[in-house]
SEBA-60757 format. One record per residue (C-alpha): x, y, z; residue number from 1. Coordinates in pm, 1 decimal, decimal comma. Example, Ala and Ser with C-alpha at 12.3 -4.5 7.8 and 13.67 -1.06 7.14 Angstrom:
BEGIN
R         X         Y         Z  seq
R    1230,0    -450,0     780,0    1
R    1367,0    -106,0     714,0    2
***
This chain:
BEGIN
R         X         Y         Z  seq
R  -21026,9    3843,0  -16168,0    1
R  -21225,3    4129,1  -16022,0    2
R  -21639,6    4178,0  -16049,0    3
R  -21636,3    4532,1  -16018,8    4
R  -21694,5    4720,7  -16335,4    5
R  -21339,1    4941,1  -16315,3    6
R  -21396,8    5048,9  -16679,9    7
R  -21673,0    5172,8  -16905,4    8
R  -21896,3    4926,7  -16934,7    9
R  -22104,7    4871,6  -17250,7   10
R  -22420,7    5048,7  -17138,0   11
R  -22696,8    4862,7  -17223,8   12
R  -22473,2    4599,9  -16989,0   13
R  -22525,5    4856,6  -16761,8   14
R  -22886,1    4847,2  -16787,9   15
R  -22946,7    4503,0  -16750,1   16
R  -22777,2    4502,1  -16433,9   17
R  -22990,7    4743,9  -16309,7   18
R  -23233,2    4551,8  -16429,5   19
R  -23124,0    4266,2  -16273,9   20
R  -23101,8    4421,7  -15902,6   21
R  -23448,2    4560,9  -15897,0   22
R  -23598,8    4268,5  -16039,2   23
R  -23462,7    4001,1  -15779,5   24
R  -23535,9    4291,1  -15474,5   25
R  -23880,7    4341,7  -15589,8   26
R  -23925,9    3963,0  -15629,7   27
R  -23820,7    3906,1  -15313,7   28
R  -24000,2    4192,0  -15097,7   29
R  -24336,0    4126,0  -15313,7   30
R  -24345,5    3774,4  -15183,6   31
R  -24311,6    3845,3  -14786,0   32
R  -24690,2    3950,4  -14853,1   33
R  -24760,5    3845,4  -15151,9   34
R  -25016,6    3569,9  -15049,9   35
R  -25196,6    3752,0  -14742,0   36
R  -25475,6    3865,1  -14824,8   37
R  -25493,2    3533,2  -15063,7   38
R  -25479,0    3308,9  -14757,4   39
R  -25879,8    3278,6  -14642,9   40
R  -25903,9    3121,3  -15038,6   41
R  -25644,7    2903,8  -15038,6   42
R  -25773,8    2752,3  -14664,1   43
R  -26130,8    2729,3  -14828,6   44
R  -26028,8    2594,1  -15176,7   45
R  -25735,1    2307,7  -15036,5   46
R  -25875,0    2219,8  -14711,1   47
R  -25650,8    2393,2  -14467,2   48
R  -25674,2    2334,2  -14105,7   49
R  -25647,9    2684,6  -13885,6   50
R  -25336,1    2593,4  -13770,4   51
R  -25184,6    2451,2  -14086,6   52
R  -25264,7    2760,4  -14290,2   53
R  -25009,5    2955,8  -14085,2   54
R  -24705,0    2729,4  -14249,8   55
R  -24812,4    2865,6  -14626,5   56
R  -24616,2    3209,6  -14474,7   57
R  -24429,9    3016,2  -14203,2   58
R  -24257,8    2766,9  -14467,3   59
R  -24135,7    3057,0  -14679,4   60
R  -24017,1    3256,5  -14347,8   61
R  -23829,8    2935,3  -14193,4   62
R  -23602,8    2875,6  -14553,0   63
R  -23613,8    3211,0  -14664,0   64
R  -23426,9    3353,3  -14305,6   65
R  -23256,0    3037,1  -14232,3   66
R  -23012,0    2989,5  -14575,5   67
R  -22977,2    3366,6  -14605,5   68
R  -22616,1    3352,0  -14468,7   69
R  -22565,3    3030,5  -14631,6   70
R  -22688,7    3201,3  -14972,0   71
R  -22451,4    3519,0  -14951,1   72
R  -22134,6    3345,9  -14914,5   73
R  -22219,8    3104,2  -15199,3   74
R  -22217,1    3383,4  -15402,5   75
R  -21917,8    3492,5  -15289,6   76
R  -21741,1    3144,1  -15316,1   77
R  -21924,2    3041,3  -15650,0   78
R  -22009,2    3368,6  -15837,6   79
R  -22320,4    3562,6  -15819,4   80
R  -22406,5    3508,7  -16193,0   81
R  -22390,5    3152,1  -16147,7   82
R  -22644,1    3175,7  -15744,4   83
R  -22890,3    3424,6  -15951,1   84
R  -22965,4    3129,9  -16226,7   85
R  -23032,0    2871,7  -16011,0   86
R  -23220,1    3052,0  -15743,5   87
R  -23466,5    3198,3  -16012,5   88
R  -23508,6    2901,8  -16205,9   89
R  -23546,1    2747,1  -15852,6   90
R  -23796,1    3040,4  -15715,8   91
R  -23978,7    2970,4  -16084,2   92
R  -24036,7    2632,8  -16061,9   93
R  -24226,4    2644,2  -15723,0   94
R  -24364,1    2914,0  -15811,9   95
R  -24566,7    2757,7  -16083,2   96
R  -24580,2    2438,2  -15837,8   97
R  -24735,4    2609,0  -15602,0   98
R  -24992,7    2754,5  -15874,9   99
R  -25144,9    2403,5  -15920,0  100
R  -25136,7    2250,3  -15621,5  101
R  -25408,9    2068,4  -15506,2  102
R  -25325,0    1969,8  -15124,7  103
R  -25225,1    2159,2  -14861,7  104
R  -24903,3    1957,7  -14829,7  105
R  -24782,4    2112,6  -15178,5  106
R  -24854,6    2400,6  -15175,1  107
R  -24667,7    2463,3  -14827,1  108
R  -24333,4    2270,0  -15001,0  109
R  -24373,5    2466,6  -15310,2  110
R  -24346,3    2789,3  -15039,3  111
R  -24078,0    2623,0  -14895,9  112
R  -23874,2    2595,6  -15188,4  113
R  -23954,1    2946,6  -15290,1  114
R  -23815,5    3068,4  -14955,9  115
R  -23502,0    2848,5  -15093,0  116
R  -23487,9    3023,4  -15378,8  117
R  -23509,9    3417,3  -15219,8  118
R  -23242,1    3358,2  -14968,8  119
R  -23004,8    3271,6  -15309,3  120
R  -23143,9    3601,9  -15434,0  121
R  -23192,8    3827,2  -15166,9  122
R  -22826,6    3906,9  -15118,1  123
R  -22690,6    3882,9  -15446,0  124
R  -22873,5    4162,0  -15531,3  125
R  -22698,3    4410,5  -15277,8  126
R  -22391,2    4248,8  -15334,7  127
R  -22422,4    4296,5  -15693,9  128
R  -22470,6    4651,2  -15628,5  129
R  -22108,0    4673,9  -15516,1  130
R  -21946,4    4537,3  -15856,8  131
R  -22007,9    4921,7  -15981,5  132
R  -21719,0    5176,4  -15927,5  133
R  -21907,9    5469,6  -16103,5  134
R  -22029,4    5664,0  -15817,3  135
R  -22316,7    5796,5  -15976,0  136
R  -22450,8    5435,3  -16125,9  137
R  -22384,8    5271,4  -15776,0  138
R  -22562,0    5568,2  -15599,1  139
R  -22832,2    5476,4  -15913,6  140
R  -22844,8    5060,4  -15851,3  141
R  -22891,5    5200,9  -15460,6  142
R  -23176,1    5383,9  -15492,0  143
R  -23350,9    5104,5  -15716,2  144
R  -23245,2    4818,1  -15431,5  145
R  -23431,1    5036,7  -15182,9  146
R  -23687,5    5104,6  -15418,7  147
R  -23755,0    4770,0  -15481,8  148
R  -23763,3    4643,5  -15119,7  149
R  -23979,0    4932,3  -15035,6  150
R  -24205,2    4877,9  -15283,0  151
R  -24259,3    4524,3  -15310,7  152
R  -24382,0    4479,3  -15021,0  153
R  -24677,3    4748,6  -15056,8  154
R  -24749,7    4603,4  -15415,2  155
R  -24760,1    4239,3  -15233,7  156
R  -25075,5    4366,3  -15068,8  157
R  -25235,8    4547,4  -15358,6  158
R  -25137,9    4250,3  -15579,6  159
R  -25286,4    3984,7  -15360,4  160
R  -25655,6    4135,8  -15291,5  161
R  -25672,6    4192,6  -15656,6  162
R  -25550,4    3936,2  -15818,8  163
R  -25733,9    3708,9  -15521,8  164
R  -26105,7    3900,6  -15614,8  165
R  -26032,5    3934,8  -16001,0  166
R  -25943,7    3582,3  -16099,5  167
R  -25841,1    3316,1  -15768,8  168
R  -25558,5    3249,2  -15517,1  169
R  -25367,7    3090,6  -15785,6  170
R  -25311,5    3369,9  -15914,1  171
R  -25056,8    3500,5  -15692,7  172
R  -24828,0    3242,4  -15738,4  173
R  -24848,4    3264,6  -16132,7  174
R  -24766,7    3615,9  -16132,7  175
R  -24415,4    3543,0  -16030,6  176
R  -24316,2    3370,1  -16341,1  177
R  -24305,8    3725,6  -16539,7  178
R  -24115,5    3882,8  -16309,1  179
R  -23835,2    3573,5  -16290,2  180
R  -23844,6    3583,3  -16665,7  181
R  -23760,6    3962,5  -16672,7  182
R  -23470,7    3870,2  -16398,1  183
R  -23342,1    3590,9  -16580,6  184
R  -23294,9    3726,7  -16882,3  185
R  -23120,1    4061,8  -16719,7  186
R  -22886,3    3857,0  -16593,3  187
R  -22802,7    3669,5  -16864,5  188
R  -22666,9    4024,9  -16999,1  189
R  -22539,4    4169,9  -16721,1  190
R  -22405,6    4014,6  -16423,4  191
R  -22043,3    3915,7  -16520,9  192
R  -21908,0    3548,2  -16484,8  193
R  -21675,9    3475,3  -16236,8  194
R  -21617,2    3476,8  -15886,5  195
R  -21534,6    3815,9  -15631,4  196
R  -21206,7    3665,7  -15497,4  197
R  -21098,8    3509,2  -15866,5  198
R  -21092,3    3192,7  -15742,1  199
R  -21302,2    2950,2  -15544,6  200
R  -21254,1    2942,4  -15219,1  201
R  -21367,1    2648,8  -14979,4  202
R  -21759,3    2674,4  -14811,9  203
R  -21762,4    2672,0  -14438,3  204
R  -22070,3    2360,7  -14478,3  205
R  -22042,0    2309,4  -14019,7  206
R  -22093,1    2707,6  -13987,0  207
R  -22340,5    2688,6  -14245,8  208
R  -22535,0    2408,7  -14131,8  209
R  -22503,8    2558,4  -13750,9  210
R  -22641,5    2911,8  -13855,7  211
R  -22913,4    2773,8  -14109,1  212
R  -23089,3    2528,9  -13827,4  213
R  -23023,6    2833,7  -13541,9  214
R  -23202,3    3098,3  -13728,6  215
R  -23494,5    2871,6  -13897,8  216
R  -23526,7    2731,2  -13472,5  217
R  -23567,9    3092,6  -13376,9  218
R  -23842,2    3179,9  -13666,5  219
R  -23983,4    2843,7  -13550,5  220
R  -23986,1    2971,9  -13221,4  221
R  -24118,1    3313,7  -13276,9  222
R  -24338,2    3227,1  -13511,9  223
R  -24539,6    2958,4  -13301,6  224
R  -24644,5    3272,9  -13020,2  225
R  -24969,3    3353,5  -13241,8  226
R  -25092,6    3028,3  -13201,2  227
R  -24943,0    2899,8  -12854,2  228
R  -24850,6    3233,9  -12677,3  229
R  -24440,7    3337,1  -12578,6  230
R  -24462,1    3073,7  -12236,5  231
R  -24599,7    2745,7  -12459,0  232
R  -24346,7    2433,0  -12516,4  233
R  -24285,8    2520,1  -12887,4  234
R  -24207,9    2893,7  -12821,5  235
R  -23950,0    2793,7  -12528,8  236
R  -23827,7    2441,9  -12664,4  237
R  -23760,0    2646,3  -13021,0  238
R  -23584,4    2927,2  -12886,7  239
R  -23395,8    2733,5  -12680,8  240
R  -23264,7    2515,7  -12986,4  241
R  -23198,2    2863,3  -13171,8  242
R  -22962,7    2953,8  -12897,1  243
R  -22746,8    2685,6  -12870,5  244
R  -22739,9    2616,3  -13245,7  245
R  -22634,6    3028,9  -13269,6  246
R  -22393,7    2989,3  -13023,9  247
R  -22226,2    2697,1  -13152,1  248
R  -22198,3    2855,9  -13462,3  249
R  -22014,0    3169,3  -13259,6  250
R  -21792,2    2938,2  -13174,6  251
R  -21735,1    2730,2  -13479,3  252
R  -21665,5    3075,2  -13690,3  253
R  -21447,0    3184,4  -13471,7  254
R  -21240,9    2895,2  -13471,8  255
R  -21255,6    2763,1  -13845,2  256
R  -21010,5    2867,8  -14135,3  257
R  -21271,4    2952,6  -14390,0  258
R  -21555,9    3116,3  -14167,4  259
R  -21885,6    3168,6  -14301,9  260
R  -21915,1    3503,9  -14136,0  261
R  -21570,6    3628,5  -14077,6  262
R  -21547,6    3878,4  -13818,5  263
R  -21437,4    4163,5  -13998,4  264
R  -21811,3    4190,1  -14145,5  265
R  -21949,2    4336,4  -13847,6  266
R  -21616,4    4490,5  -13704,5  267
R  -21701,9    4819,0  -13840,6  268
R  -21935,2    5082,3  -13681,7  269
R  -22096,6    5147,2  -14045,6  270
R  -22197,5    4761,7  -14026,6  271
R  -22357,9    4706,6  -13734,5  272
R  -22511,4    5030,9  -13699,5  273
R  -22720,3    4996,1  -14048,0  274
R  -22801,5    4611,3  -13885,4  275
R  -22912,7    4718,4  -13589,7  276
R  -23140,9    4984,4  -13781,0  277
R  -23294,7    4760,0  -14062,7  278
R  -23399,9    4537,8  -13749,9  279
R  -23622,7    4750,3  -13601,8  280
R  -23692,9    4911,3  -13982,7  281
R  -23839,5    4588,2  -14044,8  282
R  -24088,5    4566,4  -13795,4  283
R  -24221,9    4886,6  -13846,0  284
R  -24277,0    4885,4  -14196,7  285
R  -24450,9    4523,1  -14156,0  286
R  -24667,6    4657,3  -13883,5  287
R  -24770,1    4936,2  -14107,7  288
R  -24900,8    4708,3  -14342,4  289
R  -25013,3    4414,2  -14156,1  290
R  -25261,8    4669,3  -13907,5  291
R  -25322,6    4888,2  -14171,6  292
R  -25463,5    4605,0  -14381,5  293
R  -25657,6    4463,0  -14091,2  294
R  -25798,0    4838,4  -14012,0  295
R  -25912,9    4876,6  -14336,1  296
R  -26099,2    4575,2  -14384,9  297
R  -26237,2    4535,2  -14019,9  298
R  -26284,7    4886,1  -13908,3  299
R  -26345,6    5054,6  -14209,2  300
R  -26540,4    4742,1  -14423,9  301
R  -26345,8    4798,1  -14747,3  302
R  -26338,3    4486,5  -14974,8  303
R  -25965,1    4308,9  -15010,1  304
R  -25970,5    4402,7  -15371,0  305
R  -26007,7    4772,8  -15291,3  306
R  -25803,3    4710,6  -14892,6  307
R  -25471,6    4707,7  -15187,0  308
R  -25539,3    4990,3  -15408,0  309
R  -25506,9    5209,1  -15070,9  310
R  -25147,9    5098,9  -15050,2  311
R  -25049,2    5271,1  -15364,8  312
R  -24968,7    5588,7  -15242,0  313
R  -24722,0    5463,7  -15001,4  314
R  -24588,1    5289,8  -15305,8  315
R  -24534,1    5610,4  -15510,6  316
R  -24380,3    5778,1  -15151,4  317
R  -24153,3    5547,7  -15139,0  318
R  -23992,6    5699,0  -15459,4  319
R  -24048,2    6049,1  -15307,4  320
R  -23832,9    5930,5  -14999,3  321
R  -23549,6    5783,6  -15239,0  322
R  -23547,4    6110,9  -15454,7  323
R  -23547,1    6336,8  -15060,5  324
R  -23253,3    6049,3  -14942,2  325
R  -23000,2    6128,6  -15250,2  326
R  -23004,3    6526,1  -15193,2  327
R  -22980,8    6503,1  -14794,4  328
R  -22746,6    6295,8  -14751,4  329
R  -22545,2    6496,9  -14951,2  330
R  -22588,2    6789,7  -14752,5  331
R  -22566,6    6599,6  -14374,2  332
R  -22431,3    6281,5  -14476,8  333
R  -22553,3    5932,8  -14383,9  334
R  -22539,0    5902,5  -14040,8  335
R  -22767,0    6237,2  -13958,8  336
R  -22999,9    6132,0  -14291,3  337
R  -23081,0    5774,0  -14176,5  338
R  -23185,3    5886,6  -13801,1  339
R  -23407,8    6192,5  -13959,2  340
R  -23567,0    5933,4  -14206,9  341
R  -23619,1    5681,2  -13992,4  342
R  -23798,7    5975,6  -13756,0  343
R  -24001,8    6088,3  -13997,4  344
R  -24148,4    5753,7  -14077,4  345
R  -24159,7    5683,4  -13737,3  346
R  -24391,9    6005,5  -13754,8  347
R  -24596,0    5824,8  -14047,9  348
R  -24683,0    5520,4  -13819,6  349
R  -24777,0    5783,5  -13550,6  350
R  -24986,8    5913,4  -13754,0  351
R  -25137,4    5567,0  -13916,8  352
R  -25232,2    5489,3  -13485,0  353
R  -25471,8    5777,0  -13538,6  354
R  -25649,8    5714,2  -13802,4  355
R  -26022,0    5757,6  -13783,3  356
R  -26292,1    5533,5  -13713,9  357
R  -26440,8    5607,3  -14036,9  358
R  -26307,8    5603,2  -14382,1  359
R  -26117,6    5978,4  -14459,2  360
R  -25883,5    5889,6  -14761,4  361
R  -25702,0    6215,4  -14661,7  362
R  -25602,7    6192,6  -14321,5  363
R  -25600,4    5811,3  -14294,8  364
R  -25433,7    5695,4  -14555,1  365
R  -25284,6    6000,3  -14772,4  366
R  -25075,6    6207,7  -14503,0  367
R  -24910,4    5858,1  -14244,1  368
R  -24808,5    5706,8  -14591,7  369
R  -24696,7    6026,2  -14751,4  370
R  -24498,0    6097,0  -14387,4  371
R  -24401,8    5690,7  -14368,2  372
R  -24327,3    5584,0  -14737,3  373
R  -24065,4    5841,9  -14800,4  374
R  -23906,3    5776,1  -14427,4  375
R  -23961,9    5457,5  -14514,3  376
R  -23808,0    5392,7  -14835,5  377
R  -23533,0    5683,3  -14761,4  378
R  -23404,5    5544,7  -14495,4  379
R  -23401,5    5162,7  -14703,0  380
R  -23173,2    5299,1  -14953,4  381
R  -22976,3    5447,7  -14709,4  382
R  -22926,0    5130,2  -14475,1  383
R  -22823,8    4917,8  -14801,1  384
R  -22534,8    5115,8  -14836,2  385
R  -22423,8    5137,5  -14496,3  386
R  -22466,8    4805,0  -14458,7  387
R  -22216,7    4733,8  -14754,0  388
R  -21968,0    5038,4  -14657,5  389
R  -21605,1    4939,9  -14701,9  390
R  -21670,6    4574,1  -14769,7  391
R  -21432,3    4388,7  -14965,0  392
R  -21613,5    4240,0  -15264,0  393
R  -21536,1    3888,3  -15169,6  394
R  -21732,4    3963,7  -14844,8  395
R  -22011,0    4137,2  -15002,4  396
R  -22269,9    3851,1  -15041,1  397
R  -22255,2    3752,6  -14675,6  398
R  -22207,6    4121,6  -14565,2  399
R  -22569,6    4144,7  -14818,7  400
R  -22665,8    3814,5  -14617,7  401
R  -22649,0    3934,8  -14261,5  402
R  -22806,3    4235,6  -14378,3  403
R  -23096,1    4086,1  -14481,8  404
R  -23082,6    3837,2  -14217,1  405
R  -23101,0    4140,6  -14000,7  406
R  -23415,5    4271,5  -14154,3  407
R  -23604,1    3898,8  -14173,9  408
R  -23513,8    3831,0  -13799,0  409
R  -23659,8    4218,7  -13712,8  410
R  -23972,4    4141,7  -13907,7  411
R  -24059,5    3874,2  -13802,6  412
R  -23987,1    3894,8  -13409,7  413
R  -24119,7    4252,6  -13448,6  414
R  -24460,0    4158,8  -13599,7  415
R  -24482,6    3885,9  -13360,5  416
R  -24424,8    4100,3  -13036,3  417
R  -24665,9    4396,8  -13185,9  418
R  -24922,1    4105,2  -13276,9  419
R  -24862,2    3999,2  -12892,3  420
R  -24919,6    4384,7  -12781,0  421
R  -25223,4    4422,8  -12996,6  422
R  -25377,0    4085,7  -12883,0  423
R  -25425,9    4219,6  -12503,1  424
R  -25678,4    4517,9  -12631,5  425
R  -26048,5    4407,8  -12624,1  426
R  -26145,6    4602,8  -12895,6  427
R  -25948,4    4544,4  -13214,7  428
R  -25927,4    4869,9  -13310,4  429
R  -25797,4    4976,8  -13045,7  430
R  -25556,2    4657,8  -13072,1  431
R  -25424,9    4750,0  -13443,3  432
R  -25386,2    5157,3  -13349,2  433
R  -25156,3    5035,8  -13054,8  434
R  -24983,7    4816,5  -13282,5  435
R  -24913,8    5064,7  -13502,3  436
R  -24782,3    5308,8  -13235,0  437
R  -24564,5    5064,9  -13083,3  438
R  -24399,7    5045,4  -13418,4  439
R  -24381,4    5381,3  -13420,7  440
R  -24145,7    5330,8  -13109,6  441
R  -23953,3    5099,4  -13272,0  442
R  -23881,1    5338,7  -13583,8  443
R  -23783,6    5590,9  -13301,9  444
R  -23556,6    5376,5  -13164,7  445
R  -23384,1    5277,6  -13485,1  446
R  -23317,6    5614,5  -13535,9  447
R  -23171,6    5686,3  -13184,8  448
R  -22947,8    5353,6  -13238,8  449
R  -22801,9    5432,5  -13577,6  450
R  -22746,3    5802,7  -13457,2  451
R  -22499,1    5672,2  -13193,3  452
R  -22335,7    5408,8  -13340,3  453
R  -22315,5    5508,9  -13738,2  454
R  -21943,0    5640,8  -13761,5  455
R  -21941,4    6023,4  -13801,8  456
R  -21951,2    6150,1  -14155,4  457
R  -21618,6    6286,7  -14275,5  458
R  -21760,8    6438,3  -14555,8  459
R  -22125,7    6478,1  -14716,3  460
R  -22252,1    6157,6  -15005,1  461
***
C-alpha cells in the first residue's frame, strides 16, 4: 500500500489535505515567535528570573530541534495520519497548559511539550506534500507549505504584541487551540491511513536517541552564548557533548540495518544543496524580524501592539514571492530561481540595515519587506521542494526532518552569532542595522551555495 494519491481523488479530500499542510506549517512557524513580544508579561505576571525567562523559548527550541529527525521517520515507520493526531492533540494540550499556568516551572514544561508536539508535525507536513502525483496540486500544496512557514512567523510577531496589549500573555497560548482544531479535523478527512512503505518497518531507537541528545546539546550550547558569551563552560561543555553525541550517531547510522537517516537522503546534489540553503535562509529571515522588532520599538518608540501590525506587509509579500517563484522557475528552473530569490531578499535585509532613524513607513518598512518577503517566501517554496526531490516516499518524513532540522539548527546558531555581532556596537542602533546586514551576507551566501551545488536543471518546472 502506497500514500500517494495515483488516482483522482475525491476533491473535497483534496482540500482537506491542503488544509491539513498549511495548517500544521503555519502552526508550527507561528510559534518560533509566537510568545516574543509576550515575554516581559509573562516574567512580570509568574515571577521569572532574567535568566529563567530565556527557557520559555529555549524549552520549545531544545525539543522542537532535537526529535525533529526522530519525528520524520516515525511517520515514515508508523503513518503520517496516525504522527499528525497525536502531535496536535499533544501540541493542544500544552497549549492550553501553558494558558493557565501559574509558575514559571509550567509554563516552561508546557513549552517543552509543545516543542514535542511541532517536531511530530513539522515534517509530516512536507512529507505529506509528496503523497500527491498531480503536478499541478503538488506544485499547489508547495506553494501553501512555503506560504505557511513564511508567514507564520511574521504573524507570530503581529499576533503576540496584540494579543499581549489587547487582552494578556495568556493569550498567545490560547490562540493555538483554533488553529489545532482546524488541523485536526483536516486530517481526519484527508490524510490517508496507512504507512509509506505498506508495512511497518523497525525504528532505529540508538540512532534516534544519539541524534535527539546531539542536536538538543548543540541548541543547549548555542543557545547559552546570550547569557554566558561563546568561551563560558556551558557554551564549550555543550558543544562539546553535541559533537560526540553527532558523531556517534555518524557512526551508529552507518553501521545499523534500519538507519534513522539512511545515506541515500543526502546523497543527492538536490538534497544537500536546498539544506545547505534553508540554513543560512533561516538566519536571515529570523534576523529580519528579531532586529526589526527591536528597531522599531527602541529606535523608533512604537508600542508592541502597533511594533506587529508593521509586519503585515511582509506577510502579504510573502504571497507575492510564491506567486513570482511558480512563473520563474518555469522559465530558469530551480537551481537559477532559488539563488536569484534568495539575492533579492538578501537585497531586502540590505535594505532593512538602512532604515532611518526616524519612523518613514515607506522606505523603512514598505520597500526591505516588499524586496525581502517575496525573496523570502520564494525562495521557501522553492527549498521545500528541492529538499524532497526524488525521495522515495518511505524516506520522505526524515528527508522533511533533516530539512527542517536544517532550518532550526540555521536559526538558531544564526540568530545567536548575529546577536553576538550586534552585541559589540555601543549604540544599539547601530548594533541591530549591523545585524541585519550581516544577515544580509548570509542570504548572499545561500544563494552562492545553492548556485553551485543545486544539480543543473534539465528542463524548466
Amino acid at each position: 500500500m502506497s500514500l500517494t494519491i495515483t488516482t483522482t481523488p475525491n476533491r473535497s479530500r483534496v482540500t482537506a489535505l491542503l488544509v491539513t499542510v498549511f495548517a500544521l506549517q503555519f502552526l508550527v512557524a507561528l510559534d518560533m515567535s509566537l510568545v516574543n513580544i509576550a515575554l516581559p508579561a509573562m516574567q512580570s505576571d509568574l515571577g521569572f528570573t532574567e535568566a529563567g525567562l530565556q527557557w520559555v523559548v529555549n524549552a520549545y527550541l531544545l525539543c522542537f530541534a532535537g526529535f525533529m529527525l526522530v519525528g520524520g521517520r516515525l511517520g515514515d515507520v508508523w503513518g503520517r495520519r496516525a504522527v499528525i493526531l497525536v502531535g496536535v492533540t499533544v501540541f493542544a494540550v500544552a497549549s492550553v497548559v501553558g494558558g493557565f499556568a501559574t509558575t514559571p516551572g509550567v509554563l516552561v514544561a508546557a513549552r517543552a511539550v509543545q516543542g514535542l508536539g511541532a517536531a511530530l508535525l513539522a515534517p509530516a507536513s512536507l512529507a505529506l506534500v509528496t503523497t500527491i502525483a498531480d503536478p499541478a496540486r503538488r506544485r499547489k500544496a508547495m506553494g501553501l507549505w512555503g506560504g505557511a512557514g513564511a508567514v507564520g512567523g511574521a504573524v507570530g510577531v503581529v499576533a503576540s504584541g496584540v494579543l499581549t496589549d489587547w487582552w494578556n500573555w495568556r493569550a498567545v497560548m490560547f490562540v493555538n487551540v483554533p488553529i489545532v482544531a482546524v488541523a485536526l479535523i483536516a486530517a481526519l478527512r484527508g490524510v490517508p491511513r496507512g504507512t509509506p512503505r505498506g508495512e511497518r518497518t523497525r525504528l532505529d531507537l540508538t540512532g534516534g536517541l544519539l541524534v535527539t541528545g546531539g542536536v538538543a546539546a548543540l541548541v543547549y550550547a548555542v543557545s547559552s552564548t546570550g547569557d554566558h558569551g561563546w568561551g563560558s563552560a556551558r557554551t564549550l561543555i555543550g558543544g562539546a557533548v553535541a559533537v560526540v553525541l553527532l558523531i556517534a550517531f555518524g557512526v551508529v547510522e552507518r553501521l545499523g540495518s534500519h538507519p534513522l537517516m539512511p545515506a541515500r537522503v543526502l546523497a543527492t546534489r538536490s538534497i544537500l544543496g536546498a539544506n545547505v540553503f534553508g540554513f543560512m535562509l533561516a538566519a536571515g529571515q529570523l534576523a529580519a524580524f528579531y532586529f526589526c522588532s527591536l528597531y522599531i520599538q527602541t529606535v523608533w518608540n512604537v508600542s508592541p501592539d502597533l511594533t506587529g501590525v508593521l509586519f503585515l506587509p511582509f506577510c502579504v509579500f510573502v504571497g507575492v514571492g510564491i506567486v513570482v517563484s511558480g512563473k520563474l522557475t518555469a522559465r530558469i528552473g530551480v537551481r537559477h530561481s532559488i539563488a536569484l530569490l534568495g539575492l533579492l531578499g538578501a537585497a531586502g535585509l540590505a535594505v532593512f540595515a538602512r532604515m532611518p532613524a526616524e519612523f518613514d513607513f515607506w522606505t523603512g518598512i514598505l520597500l526591505p519587506s516588499l524586496l525581502a518577503a517575496t525573496g523570502i517566501g520564494g525562495s521557501m517554496v522553492l527549498v521545500g521542494a528541492a529538499g524532497t526531490a526524488g525521495v522515495d516516499p518511505g524516506d520522505a518524513g526524515v528527508a522533511s526532518g533533516v530539512l527542517n532540522s536544517s532550518r532550526q539548527l540555521g536559526g538558531t546558531i544564526g540568530l545567536a552569532v548575529l546577536v553576538t555581532i550586534a552585541a559589540h556596537s555601543t549604540v544599539a542602533r547601530d548594533g541591530y542595522q549591523i545585524g541585519l546586514a550581516v544577515g544580509a551576507l548570509f542570504l548572499v551566501a545561500a544563494s552562492v551555495a545553492a548556485w553551485l551545488i543545486l544539480p543543473r536543471d534539465r528542463r524548466p518546472a
